[in-house]
N, C-alpha and C positions, 0 to 999 in steps of 0.2 A: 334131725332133718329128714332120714332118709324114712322113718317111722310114719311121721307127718305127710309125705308124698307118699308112701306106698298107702297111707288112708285116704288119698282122692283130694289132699290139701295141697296147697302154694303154699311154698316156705322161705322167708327170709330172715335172715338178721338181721336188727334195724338200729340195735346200736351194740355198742360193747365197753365195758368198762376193767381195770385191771386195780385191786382193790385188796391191801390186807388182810392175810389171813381171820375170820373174825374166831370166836369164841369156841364154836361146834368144831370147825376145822383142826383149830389148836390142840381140842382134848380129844380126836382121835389121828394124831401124826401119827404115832407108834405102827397104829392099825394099817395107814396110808403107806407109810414107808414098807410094811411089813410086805403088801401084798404089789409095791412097785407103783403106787398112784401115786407116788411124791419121794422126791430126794431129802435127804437129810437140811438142804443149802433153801428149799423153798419154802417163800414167805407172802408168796401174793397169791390170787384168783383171779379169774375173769370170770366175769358175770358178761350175758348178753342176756338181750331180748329178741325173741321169735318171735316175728308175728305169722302168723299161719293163716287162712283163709279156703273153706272149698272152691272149686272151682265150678 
């Protein structure tokens, strides 16, 4: 968001969803836990959608 506005856009989140770890996520936990983007105990995601727009 903060990327999107300092590029001269409007930015919002317009929905958000909280959704199963899928496939990709699964086969790098190791990686995730290793460098602290995820605990051993997490199982889901949140997906949002941005919609962005110039001004």
């Amino acid at each position: 968001m903060e990327r999107l506005t300092a590029a001269g856009l409007t930015a919002d989140v317009t929905t958000r969803a909280s959704v199963p770890w899928g496939p990709v996520l699964r086969s790098r936990r190791a990686w995730l836990e290793r460098w602290g983007l995820a605990r051993a105990a997490d199982e889901r995601e949140e997906l949002v959608v941005i919609r962005a727009r110039y001004v």
